[in-house]
N, C-alpha and C positions, 0 to 999 in steps of 0.2 A: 504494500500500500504506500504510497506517495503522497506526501503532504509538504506544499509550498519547495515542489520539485526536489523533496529530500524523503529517503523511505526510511520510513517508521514501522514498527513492530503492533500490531492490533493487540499483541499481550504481552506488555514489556516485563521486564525482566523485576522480581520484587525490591531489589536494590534501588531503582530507579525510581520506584513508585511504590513507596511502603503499603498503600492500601489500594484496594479495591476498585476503586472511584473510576481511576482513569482507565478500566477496563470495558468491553461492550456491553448491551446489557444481560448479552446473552451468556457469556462468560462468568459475570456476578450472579446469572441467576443458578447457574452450576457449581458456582465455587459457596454459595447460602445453601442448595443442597447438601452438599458434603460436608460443609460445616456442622450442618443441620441436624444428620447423620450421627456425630459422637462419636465416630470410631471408622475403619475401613468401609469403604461400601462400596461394591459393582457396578458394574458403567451398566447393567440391566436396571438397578435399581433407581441410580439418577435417570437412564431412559423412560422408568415407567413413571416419575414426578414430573419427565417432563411430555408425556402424552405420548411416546414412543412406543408403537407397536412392537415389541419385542419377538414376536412372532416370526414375523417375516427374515427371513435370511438376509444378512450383512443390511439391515437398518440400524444396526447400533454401531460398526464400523466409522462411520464419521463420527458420531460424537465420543469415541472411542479416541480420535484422535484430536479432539478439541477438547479433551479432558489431559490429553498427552504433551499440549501446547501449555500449558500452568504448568503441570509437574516440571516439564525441561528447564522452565525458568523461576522454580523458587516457589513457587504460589501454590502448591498441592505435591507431593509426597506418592511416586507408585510406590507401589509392595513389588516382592516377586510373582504374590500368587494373581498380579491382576487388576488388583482394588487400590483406591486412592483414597488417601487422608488429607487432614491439614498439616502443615507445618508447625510445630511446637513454637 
């Protein structure tokens, strides 16, 4: 994404941006999910808060990897087995 001909990050990095705020709204509403949660939780289980047909083959894949986009940069915690947390 490009803003005023310089590319920016749509999920910056949490160094940069200690909270929330500056993120989409779609990302805060995933990252209040899993807060929400209290402990690890499946990208099935934020799918089904957020009206995700879990049913259907590779419909949780994307947001599988918009959950992957936080974790790389600071804002949410994988596990090995899958599931994502907050950061302490």
């Amino acid at each position: 994404m490009q803003v005023e001909g310089r590319s920016v990050l749509k999920v910056p990095y949490r160094a940069e941006v200690p909270d929330a705020s500056a993120l989409p709204g779609g990302y805060q509403r995933m990252l209040g999910i899993v807060e929400a949660a209290g402990g690890p939780v499946m990208v099935e289980e934020v799918g089904a808060e957020l009206g995700i047909d879990a049913t259907i083959a590779g419909r949780l894949e994307p947001l599988r990897g918009k959950l992957s986009k936080p974790a790389d940069r600071g804002r949410l915690r994988k596990l090995p087995n899958g599931t994502f947390t907050t950061r302490p």
